[in-house]
LOKOL-431802 format. One record per residue (C-alpha): residue in one letter; x, y, z. Coordinates in Angstrom, 1 decimal. Last residue first. Example, Ala and Ser with C-alpha at 12.3 -4.5 7.8 and 13.67 -1.06 7.14 Angstrom:
2
 r     xx     yy     zz
 s   13.7   -1.1    7.1
 a   12.3   -4.5    7.8
//
This chain:
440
 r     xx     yy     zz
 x -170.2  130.0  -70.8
 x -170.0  126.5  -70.0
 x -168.2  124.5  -73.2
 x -170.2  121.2  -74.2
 x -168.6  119.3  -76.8
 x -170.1  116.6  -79.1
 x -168.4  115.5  -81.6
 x -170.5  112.6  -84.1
 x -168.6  110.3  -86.6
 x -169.6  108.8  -89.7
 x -172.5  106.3  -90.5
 x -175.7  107.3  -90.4
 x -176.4  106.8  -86.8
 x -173.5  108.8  -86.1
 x -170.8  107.0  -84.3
 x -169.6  108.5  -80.8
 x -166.9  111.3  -79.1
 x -168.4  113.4  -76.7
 x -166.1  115.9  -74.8
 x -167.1  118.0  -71.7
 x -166.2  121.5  -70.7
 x -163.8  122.4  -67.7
 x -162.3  125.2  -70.3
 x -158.7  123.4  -69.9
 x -160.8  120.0  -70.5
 x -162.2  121.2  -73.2
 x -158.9  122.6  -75.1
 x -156.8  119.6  -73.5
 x -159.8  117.1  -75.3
 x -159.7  119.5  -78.8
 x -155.5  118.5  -78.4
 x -156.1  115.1  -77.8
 x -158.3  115.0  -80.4
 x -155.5  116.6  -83.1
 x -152.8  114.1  -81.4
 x -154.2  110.7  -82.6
 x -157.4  109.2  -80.8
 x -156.5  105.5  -80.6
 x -159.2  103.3  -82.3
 x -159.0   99.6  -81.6
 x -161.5   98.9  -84.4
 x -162.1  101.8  -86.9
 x -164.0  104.9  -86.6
 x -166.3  106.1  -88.8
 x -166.1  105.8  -92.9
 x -167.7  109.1  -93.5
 x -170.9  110.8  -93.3
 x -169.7  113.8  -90.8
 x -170.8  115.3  -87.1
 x -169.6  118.4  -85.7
 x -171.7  119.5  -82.5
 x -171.0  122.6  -80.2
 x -173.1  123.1  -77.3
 x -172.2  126.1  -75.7
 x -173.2  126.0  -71.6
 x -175.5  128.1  -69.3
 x -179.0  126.8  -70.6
 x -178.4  125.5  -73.6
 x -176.9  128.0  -76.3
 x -175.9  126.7  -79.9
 x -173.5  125.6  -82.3
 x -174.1  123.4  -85.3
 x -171.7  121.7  -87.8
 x -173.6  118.9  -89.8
 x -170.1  117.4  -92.4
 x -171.1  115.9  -96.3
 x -168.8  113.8  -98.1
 x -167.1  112.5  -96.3
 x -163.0  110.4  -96.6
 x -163.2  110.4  -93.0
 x -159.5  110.7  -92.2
 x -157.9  114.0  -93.7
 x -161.0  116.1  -94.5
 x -162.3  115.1  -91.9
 x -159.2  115.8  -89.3
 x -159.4  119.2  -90.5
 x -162.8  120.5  -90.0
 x -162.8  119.1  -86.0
 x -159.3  120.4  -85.6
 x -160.5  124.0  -87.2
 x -163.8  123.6  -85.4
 x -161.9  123.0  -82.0
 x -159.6  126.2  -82.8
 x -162.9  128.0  -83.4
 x -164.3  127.2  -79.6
 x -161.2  127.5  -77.8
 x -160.6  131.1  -79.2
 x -164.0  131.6  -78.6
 x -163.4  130.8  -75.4
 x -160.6  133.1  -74.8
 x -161.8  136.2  -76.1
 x -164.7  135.6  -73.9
 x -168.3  135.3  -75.3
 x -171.0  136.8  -77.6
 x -172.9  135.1  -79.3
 x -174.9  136.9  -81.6
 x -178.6  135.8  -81.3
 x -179.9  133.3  -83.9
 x -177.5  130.2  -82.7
 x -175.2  128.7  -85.7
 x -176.4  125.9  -87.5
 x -174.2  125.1  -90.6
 x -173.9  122.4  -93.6
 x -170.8  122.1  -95.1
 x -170.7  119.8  -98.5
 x -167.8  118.6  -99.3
 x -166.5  118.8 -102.5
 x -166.1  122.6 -102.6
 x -162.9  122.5 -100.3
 x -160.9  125.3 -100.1
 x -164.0  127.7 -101.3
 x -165.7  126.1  -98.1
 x -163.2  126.8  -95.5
 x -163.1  130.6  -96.4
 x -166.8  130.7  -96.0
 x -166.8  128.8  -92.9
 x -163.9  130.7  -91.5
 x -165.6  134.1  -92.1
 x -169.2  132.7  -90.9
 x -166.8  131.4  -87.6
 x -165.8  135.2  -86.9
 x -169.0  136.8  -87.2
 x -170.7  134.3  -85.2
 x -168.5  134.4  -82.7
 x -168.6  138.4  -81.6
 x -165.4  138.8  -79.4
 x -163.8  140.6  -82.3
 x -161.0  140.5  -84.4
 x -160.5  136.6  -83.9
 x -158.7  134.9  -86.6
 x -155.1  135.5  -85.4
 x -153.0  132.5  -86.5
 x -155.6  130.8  -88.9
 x -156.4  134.8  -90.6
 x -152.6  135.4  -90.7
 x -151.9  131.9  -92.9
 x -154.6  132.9  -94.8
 x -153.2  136.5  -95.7
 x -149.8  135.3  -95.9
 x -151.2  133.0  -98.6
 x -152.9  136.1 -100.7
 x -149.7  138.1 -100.4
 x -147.6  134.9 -101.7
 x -150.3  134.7 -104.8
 x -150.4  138.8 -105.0
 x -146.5  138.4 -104.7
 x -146.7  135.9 -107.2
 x -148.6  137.7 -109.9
 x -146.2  140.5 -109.9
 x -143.3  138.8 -110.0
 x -144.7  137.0 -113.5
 x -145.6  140.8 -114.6
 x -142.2  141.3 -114.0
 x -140.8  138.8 -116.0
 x -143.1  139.2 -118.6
 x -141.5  143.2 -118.9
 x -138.4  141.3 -118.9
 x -139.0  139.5 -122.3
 x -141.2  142.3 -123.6
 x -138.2  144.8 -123.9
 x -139.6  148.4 -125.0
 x -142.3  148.2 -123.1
 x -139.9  148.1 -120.1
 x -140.0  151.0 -117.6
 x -143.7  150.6 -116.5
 x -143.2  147.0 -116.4
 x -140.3  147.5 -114.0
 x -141.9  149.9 -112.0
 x -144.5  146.9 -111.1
 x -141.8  144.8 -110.0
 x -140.5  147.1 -107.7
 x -143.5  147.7 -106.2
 x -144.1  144.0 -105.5
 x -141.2  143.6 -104.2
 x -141.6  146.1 -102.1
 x -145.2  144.9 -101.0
 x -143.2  141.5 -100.7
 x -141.1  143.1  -97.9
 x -143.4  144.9  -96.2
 x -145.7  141.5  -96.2
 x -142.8  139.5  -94.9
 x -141.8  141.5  -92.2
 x -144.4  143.4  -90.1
 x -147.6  140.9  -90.9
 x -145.2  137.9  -90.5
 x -144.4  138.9  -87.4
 x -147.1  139.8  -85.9
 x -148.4  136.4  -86.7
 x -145.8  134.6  -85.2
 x -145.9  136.7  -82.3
 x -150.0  136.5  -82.3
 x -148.9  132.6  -82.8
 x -146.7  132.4  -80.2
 x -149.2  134.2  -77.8
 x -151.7  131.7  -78.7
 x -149.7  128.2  -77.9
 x -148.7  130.2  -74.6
 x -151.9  130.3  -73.5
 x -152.7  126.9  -75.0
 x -149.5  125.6  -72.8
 x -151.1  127.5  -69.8
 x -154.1  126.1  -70.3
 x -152.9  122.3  -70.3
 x -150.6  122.9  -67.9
 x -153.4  124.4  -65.4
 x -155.5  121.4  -66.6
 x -152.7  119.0  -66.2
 x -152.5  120.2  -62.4
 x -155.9  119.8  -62.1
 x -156.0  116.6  -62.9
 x -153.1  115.7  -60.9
 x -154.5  117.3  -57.9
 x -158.2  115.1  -58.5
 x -156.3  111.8  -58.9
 x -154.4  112.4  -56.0
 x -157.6  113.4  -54.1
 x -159.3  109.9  -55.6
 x -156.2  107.9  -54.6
 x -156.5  109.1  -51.1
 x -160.3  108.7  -50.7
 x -159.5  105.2  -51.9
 x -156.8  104.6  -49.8
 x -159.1  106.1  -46.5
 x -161.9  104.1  -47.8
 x -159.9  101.0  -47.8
 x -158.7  102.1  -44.4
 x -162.3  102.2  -43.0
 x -163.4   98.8  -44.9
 x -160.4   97.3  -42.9
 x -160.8   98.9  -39.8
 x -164.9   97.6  -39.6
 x -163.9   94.6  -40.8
 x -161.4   94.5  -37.2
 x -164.2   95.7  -35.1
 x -166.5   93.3  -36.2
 x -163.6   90.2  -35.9
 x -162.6   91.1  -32.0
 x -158.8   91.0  -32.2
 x -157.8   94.2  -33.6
 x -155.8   95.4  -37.0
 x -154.5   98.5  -36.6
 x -156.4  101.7  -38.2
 x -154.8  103.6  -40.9
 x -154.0  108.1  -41.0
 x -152.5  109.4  -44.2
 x -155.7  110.6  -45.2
 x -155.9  114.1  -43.3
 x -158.7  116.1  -45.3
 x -160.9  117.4  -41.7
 x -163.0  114.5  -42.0
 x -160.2  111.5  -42.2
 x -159.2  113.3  -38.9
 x -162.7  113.2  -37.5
 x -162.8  109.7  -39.2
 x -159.3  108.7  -37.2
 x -160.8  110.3  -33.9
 x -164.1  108.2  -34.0
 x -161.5  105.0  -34.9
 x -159.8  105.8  -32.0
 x -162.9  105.9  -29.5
 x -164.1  103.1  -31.4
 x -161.0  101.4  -29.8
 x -161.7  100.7  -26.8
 x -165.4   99.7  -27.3
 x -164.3   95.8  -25.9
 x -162.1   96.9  -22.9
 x -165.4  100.0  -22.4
 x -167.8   96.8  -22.6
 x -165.5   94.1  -20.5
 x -165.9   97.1  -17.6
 x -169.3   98.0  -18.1
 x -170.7   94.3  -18.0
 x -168.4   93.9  -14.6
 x -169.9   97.1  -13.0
 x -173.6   96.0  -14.1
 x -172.8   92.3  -12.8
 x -171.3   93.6   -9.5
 x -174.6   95.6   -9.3
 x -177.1   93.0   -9.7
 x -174.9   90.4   -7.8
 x -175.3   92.7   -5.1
 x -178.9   93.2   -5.5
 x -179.4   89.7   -5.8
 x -177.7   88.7   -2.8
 x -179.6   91.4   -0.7
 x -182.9   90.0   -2.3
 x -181.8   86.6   -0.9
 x -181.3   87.9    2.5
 x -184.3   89.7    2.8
 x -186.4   86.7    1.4
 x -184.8   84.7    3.9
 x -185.8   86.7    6.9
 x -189.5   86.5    5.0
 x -189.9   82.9    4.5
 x -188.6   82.8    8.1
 x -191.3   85.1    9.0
 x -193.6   82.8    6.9
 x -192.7   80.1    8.8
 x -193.5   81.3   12.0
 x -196.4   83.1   10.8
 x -198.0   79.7   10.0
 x -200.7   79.3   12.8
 x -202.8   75.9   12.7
 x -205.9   76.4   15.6
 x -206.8   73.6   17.7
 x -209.9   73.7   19.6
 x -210.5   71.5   22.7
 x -213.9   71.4   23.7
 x -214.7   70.3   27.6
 x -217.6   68.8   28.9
 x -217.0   65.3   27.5
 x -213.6   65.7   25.4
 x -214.9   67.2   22.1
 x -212.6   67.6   19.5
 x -212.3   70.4   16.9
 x -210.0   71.9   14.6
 x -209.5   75.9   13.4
 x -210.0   76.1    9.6
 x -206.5   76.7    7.8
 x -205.5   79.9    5.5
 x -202.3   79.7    3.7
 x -199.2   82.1    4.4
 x -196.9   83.5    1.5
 x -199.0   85.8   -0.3
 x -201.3   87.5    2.2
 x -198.1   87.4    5.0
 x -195.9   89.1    2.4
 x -198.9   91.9    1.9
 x -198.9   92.2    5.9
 x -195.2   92.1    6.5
 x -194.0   89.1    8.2
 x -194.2   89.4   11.7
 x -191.6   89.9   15.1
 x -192.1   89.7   18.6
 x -191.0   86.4   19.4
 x -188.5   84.8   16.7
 x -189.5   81.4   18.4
 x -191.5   81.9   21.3
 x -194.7   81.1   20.4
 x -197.9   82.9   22.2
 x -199.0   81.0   25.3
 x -202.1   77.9   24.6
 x -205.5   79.4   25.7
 x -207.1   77.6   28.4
 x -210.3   77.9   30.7
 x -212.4   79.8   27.8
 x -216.0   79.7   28.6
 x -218.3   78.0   26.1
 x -220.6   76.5   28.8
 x -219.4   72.9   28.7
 x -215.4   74.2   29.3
 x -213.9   75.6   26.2
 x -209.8   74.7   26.1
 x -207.7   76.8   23.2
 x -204.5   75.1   21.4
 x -202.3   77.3   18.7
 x -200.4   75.1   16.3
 x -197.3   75.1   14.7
 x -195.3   72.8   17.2
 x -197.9   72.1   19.9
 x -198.0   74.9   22.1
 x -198.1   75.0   25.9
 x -197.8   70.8   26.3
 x -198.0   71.3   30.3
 x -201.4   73.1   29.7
 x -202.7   70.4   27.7
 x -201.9   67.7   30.3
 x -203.2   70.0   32.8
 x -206.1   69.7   31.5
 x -206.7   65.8   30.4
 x -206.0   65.7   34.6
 x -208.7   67.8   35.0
 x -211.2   65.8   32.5
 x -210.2   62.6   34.4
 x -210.9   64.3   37.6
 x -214.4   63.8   36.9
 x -214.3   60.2   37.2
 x -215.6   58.0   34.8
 x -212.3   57.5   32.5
 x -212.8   55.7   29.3
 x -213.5   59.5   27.9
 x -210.4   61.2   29.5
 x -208.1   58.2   27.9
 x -209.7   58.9   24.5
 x -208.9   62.7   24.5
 x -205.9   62.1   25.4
 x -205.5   60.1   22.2
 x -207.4   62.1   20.4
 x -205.0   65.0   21.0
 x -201.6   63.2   20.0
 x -203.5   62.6   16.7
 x -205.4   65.9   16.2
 x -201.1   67.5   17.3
 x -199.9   65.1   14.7
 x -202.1   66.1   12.0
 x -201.7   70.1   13.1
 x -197.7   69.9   12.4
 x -198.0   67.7    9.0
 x -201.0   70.3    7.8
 x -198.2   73.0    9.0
 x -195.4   71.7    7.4
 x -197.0   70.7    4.0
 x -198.6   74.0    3.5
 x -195.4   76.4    4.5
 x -193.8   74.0    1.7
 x -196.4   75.0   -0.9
 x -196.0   78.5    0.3
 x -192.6   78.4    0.0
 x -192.7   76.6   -3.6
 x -194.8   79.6   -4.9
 x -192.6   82.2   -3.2
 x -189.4   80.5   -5.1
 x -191.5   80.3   -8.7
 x -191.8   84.3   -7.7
 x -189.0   85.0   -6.9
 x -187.5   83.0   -9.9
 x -189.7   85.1  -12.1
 x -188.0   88.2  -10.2
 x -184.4   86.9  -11.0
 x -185.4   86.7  -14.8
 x -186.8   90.0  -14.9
 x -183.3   91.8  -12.8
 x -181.5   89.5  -15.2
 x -183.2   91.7  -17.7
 x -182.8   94.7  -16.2
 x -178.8   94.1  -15.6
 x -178.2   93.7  -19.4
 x -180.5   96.4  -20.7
 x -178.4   98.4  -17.6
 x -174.6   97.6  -19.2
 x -176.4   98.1  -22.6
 x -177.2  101.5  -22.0
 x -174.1  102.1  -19.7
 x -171.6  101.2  -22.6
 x -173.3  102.7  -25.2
 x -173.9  106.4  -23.2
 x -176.3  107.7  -21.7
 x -178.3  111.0  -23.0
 x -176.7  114.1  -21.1
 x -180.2  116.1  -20.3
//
């Protein structure tokens, strides 16, 4: 079943409780009829004892016993006597007279429950007039039919009014709902992605805060997709400028493996037939020797610069970072590196542990430039379905006003390219803590 709608819901709440108040006043109406039904009737019946006892008095001063006929056909020329029925009992209880039934709306009677509610109940009257008994009885089903004709026209009235008020309530509520059938279609819109789509501003004040919280959503919802395209756009950029950061250095790298080191090995070889072919002249024979020792210096550099450019010669992390640490440590033996790798090999993408050691290597670097430490924590482990790399020193912290320089912006591009997160704090004992979480 099609549940009703706003409009006709309230539309009938509306006409139901008129409906309530218009019964009340039915009822406080019925009350007064009856009350007014009372007055009539007990007026009607005192003036009919009154007329009565005055005949009645007449036939008693009277001896003769035409005096009781002529008090007769008195009450037979009356008939009724407004609102009152009149019976005449002669000495023996027999019924001589009985007044005619009424005439006015002849024929026709309240209903029987309307009767019960609207008429009252009267005792019959009597007056003795010498042998005869008059008995007057008060009848109020002439007023109560006119309660009831007016009843029926009243109810009629209401009814109409009823439904002219439903019909009129619908109306002003489908001028006043309008627009929620727009604003339904603007969030279905809003729904499907479209945010270029405002409400107007209307007259009725809930309706129009309604619009304005609605487009502030809308601009806000805007801004937020905005902000989430150009984020991802700097991520792409962001990974394909590491991408291309990496291939230039395997070039770079490749390079210097082909050309430089063939080139100093030669040098190298030349040098060392030299010394073979100069004992007899010391000078050049130091020379050499000289060469010798700075091609193995020169091969020895090339060697490091390769292992920063390509470091990775398998995907097994651990391996790669223990060579790193190692190295890192003989170039600087005045801080102390303390390490917490995982127990299982950790083994990961090409990629990511790219991401992961050139992080360390920007991590390493900038404390050995800035933090003046002299002890740096380095730990990397599993949780759950993420690397949790942490790289906290002793140093001097981070200053007032601090703006991250272009080594943490880079380790940020790295994370963000990897949609990791980036932690940067104070350690509690002075220094600064990393935090990076990589999913894996």
């Amino acid at each position: 079943m099609t549940a009703l709608s706003l409009h006709t819901r309230i539309s009938l709440l509306l006409t139901a409780v008129v409906a309530c108040m218009m019964l009340v006043l039915g009822g406080l109406w019925l009350t007064s009829t009856r009350n007014s039904i009372i007055e009539e009737v007990t007026a009607a019946t005192r003036v009919c004892e009154q007329w009565l006892e005055v005949l009645v008095n007449e036939a008693r001063s009277a001896t003769s016993p035409a005096a009781n006929d002529r008090l007769l056909a008195t009450v037979k020329a009356a008939g009724r006597i407004r609102a009152n029925a009149l019976e005449v009992l002669d000495a023996t209880g027999r019924q001589i007279y009985i007044s005619p039934k009424p005439t006015y709306k002849a024929g026709r009677n309240s209903p029987v429950w309307f009767a019960q509610l609207a008429e009252p109940s009267f005792a019959a009257q009597r007056i003795g007039a010498g042998s005869l008994t008059l008995i007057i009885t008060p009848d109020a089903s002439r007023a109560s039919i006119d309660a009831w004709d007016n009843l029926i026209v009243m109810t009629a009235w209401c009814c109409a009014l009823l439904i002219l008020l439903f019909i009129a309530t619908r109306y002003a509520l489908n001028r006043l709902f309008y627009p929620l059938d727009k604003i339904e279609a603007a969030l279905q819109s809003t729904g499907q992605g479209r945010f270029d789509i405002r409400l107007p501003i209307y007259s009725t004040r809930e309706l129009n805060r309604l619009a304005f919280a609605f487009n502030g959503m809308v601009d806000r919802l805007n801004d937020a997709v905005n902000d989430n395209v150009r984020l991802d756009s700097e991520r792409e950029l962001s990974r394909l400028i590491q991408t291309r950061l990496e291939a230039e250095r395997r070039s770079i790298a490749q390079e210097l493996h082909d050309e430089l080191a063939q080139g100093i090995t030669a040098v190298r070889a030349l040098a060392g037939a030299i010394v073979q072919r100069s004992t007899v002249q010391p000078d050049l024979q130091g020379h050499a020797k000289n060469i010798i020792s700075v091609t193995d210096q020169i091969q020895e550099g090339i060697r490091r610069i390769l292992q920063r450019l390509r470091p990775l010669e398998s995907t097994r992390l651990n391996q790669t970072l223990e060579r790193y640490i190692e190295h890192w440590r003989l170039r600087y033996p005045d801080i102390s590196l303390q390490v917490e790798l995982a127990d299982e090999t950790i083994q990961t993408s090409d990629a990511l542990a790219q991401v992961v050691l050139r992080i360390i290597q920007e991590g390493l670097t900038n404390v050995v430039r800035h933090a003046t430490a002299t002890r740096v924590n380095l730990s990397l482990r599993y949780q759950a379905d993420y690397l949790e790399l942490t790289l906290a020193d002793n140093g001097r912290g981070l200053k007032p006003g601090f703006k991250e320089g272009y080594g943490l912006t880079g380790m940020r591009e790295r994370v963000a390219a990897k949609q990791g997160e980036l932690f940067i704090s104070c350690a509690k004992e002075g220094g600064v803590c990393i935090q990076i979480r990589l999913p894996c």
